[in-house]
C-alpha positions as CSV (number, residue, x, y, z in Angstrom):
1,X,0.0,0.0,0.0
2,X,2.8,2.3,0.7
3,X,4.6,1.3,-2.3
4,X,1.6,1.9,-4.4
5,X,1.1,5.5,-2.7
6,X,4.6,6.4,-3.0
7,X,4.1,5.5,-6.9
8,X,1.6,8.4,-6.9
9,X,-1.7,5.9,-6.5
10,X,-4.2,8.5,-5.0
11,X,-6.0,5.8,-3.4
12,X,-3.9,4.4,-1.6
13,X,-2.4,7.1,-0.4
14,X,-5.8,8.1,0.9
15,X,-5.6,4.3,2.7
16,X,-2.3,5.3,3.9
17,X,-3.1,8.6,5.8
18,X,-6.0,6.8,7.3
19,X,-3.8,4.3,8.7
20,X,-1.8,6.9,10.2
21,X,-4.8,8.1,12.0
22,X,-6.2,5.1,13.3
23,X,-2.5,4.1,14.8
24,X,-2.8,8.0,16.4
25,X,-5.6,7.0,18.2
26,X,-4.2,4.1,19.2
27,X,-0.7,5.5,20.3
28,X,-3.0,8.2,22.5
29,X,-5.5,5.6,23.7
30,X,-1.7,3.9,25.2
31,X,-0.8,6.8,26.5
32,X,-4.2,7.8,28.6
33,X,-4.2,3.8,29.7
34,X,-0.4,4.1,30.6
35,X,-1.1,7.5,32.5
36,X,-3.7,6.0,35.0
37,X,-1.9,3.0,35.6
38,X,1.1,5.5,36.6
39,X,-1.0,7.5,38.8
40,X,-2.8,4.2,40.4
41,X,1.1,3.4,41.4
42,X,1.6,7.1,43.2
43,X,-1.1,6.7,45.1
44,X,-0.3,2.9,46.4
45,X,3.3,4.5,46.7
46,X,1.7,7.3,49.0
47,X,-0.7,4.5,50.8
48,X,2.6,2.0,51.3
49,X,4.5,5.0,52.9
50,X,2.0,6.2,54.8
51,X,1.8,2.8,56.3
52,X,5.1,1.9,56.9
53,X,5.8,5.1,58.5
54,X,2.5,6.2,60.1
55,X,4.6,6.5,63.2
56,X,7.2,9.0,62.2
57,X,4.5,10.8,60.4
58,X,2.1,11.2,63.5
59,X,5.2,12.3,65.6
60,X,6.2,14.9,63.2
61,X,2.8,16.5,62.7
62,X,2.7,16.5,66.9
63,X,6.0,17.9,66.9
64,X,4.6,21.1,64.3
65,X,1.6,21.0,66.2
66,X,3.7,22.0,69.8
67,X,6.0,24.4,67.3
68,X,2.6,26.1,65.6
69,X,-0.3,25.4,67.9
70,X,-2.6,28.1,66.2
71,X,-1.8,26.5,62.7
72,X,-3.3,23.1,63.7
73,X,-6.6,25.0,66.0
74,X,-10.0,24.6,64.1
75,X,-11.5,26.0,67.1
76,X,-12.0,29.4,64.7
77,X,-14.5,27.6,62.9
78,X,-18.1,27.7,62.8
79,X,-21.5,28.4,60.5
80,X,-20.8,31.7,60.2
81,X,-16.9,32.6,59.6
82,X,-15.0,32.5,57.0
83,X,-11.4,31.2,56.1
84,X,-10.2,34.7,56.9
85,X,-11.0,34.1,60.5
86,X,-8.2,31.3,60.6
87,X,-5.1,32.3,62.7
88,X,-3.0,31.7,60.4
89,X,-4.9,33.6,57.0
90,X,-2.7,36.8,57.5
91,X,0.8,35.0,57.8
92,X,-0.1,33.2,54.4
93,X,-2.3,35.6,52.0
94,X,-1.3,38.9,53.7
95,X,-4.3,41.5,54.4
96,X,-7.6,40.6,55.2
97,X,-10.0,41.3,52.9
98,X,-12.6,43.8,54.0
């Protein structure tokens, strides 16, 4: 078929340019299928860590919490405040919005 298009055969070279479509699709249909499996693996990767070193992780976030205690308080929360209530809103985005 290549042969034939290369020869100047209209037809076929319509066949051939087809072809090259369909094995796009393909290649990107690979890709997207390749993609999640990658991002299934992070996430065990994240769950597997997470397990094996739960400990070390909850000790590290109590000793931020004894470094930053107003950081880790949700005590600022309630029905009717906003995120610019938070203790911690002005060291981050500046100015509070008025």
């Amino acid at each position: 078929m290549i042969n034939e298009a290369l020869k100047g055969d209209q037809r076929m070279l319509g066949n051939v340019l087809k072809l090259i479509d369909k094995l796009d699709l393909i290649k990107e249909e690979e890709k997207s299928e390749e993609e999640e499996k990658n991002s299934k693996g992070d996430w065990e990767l994240i769950f597997a860590f997470h397990g094996k070193y739960k400990w070390l992780i909850e000790k590290e976030i109590e000793r931020l919490k004894e470094t930053n205690p107003s950081y880790w308080s949700f005590d600022w929360v309630n029905q009717n405040t906003s995120v610019e209530c938070a203790p911690w809103y002005e060291a981050i985005y500046g100015k509070k919005i008025d």
